[in-house]
N, C-alpha and C positions, 0 to 999 in steps of 0.2 A: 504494500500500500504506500501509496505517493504521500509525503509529509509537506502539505502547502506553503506551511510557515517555512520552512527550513529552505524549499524552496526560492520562497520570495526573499530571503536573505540574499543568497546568491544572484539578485537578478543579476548586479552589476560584473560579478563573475561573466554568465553568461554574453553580455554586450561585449568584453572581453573577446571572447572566443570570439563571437561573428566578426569581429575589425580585426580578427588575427587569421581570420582563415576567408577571407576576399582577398581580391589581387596587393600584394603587399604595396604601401604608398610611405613613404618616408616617415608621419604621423605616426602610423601603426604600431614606430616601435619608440613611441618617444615615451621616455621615466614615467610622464604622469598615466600615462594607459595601464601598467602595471601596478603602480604606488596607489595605495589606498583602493583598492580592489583583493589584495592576495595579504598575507600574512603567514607566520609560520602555524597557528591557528588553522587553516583552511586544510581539506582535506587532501585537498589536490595541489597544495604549496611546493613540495619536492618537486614533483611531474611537470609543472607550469617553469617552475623558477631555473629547472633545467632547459626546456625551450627556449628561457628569455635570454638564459646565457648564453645559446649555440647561436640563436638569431644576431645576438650581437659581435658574433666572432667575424661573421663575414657580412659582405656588404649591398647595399639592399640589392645592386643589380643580380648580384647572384641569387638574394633568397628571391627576387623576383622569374629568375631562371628555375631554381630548383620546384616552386609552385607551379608552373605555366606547367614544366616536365610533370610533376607529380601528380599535379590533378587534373589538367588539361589531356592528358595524354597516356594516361594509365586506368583500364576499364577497373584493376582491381582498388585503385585508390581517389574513386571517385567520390567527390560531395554528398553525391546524389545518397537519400540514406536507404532507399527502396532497389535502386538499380541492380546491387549484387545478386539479390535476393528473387528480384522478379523480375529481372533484364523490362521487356519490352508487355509482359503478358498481361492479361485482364485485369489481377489481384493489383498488379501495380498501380492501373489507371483508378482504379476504387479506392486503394490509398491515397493516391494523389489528391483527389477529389474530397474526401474526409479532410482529410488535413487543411485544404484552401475552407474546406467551409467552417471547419472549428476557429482559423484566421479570423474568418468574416464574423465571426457570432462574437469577437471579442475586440472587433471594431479597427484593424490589420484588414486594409485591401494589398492583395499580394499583386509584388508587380507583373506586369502582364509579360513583362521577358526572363521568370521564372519559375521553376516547378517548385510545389510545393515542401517537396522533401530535401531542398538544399539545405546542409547542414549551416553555413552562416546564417538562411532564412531561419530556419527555425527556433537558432540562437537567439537570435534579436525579436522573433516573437517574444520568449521567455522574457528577455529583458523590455522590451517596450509596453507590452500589454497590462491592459490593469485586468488581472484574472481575481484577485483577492478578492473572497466575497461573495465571488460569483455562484449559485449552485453548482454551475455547468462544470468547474475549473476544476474538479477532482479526476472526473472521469476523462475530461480533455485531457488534462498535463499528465496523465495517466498513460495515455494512450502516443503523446508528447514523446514523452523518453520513453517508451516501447520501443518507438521509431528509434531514436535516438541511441538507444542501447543496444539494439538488434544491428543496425546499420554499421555503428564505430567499431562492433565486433572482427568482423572481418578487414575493416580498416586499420584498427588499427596493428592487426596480425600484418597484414601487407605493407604500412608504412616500416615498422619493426625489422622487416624481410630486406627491405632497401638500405635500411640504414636513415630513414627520412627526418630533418631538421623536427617534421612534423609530429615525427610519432609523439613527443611527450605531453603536447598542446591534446592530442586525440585523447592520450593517456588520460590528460587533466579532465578534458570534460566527462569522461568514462568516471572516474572518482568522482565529481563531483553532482553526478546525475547519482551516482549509488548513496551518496551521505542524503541525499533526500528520498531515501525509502528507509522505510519501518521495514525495520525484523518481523519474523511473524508472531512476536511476543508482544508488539506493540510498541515496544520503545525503539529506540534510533541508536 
């Protein structure tokens, strides 16, 4: 079971993730993006704060290279969090479609030159929307990081495989989507 509160903690985490896994821009990796978002507190601090150190070992045009390669040009290290799973088939386009409309019911018009299941989309749902409150927002953010856990799975096996700048950013969000589920004893 999805813990909302603990969730909504992290939204700013999450807004993280989306500005770190779109086309890299100079911005992206400037101190304040990281400061005041992560601590040694945070579940996913090790995993994240190793990314922030490798991204800054080399220089943006390369992480800009290593991206374009990595997720532009590799089926198995794709954004997309439905693709692995359902390439092209029916299941997919029902996902896709759940997901634009859970967007819409939480006032997220998705943009029209993206699918539903892009992992920085998704991110910045989590972080933009106001779910708190909502009835809806349990069985949605539920179903949320379903996506989002089921997807990073194979992701982040593959980024791992390459050796990818990216795998620990994957890492992070993977930890940080599990510190917002209840055990099934009910605590955290």
């Amino acid at each position: 079971m999805i813990n909302l509160d603990k969730l909504y903690q992290f939204k700013k985490t999450f807004g993280f993730f989306s500005h770190q896994l779109v086309y890299p821009e100079k911005l992206n990796f400037h101190p304040r993006e990281f400061e005041g978002v992560f601590d040694e507190t945070h579940p996913a601090y090790e995993a994240v704060k190793q990314y922030w150190d490798n991204m800054h070992e080399i220089s943006l045009s390369e992480i800009q290279e290593v991206y374009t390669h990595t997720f532009d040009f590799e089926k198995k290290t794709t954004l997309y969090m439905t693709y692995v799973k359902f390439e092209d088939q029916k299941e997919r386009g029902q996902m896709l479609a759940r997901l634009k409309v859970l967007y819409e019911m939480f006032g997220l018009e998705m943009p029209s030159s993206e699918l539903s299941d892009f992992l920085p989309l998704m991110c910045e749902f989590i972080y933009a929307a106001e779910w708190r409150g909502d009835d809806r927002a349990e069985e949605s953010m539920q179903l949320l990081l379903m996506v989002i856990e089921d997807g990073t799975y194979n992701l982040v096996k593959a980024l791992e495989a390459i050796q990818s700048p990216y795998y620990h950013l994957v890492l992070a969000i993977r930890e940080t989507c599990k510190a917002c589920l209840n055990d099934e004893r009910g605590d955290n």
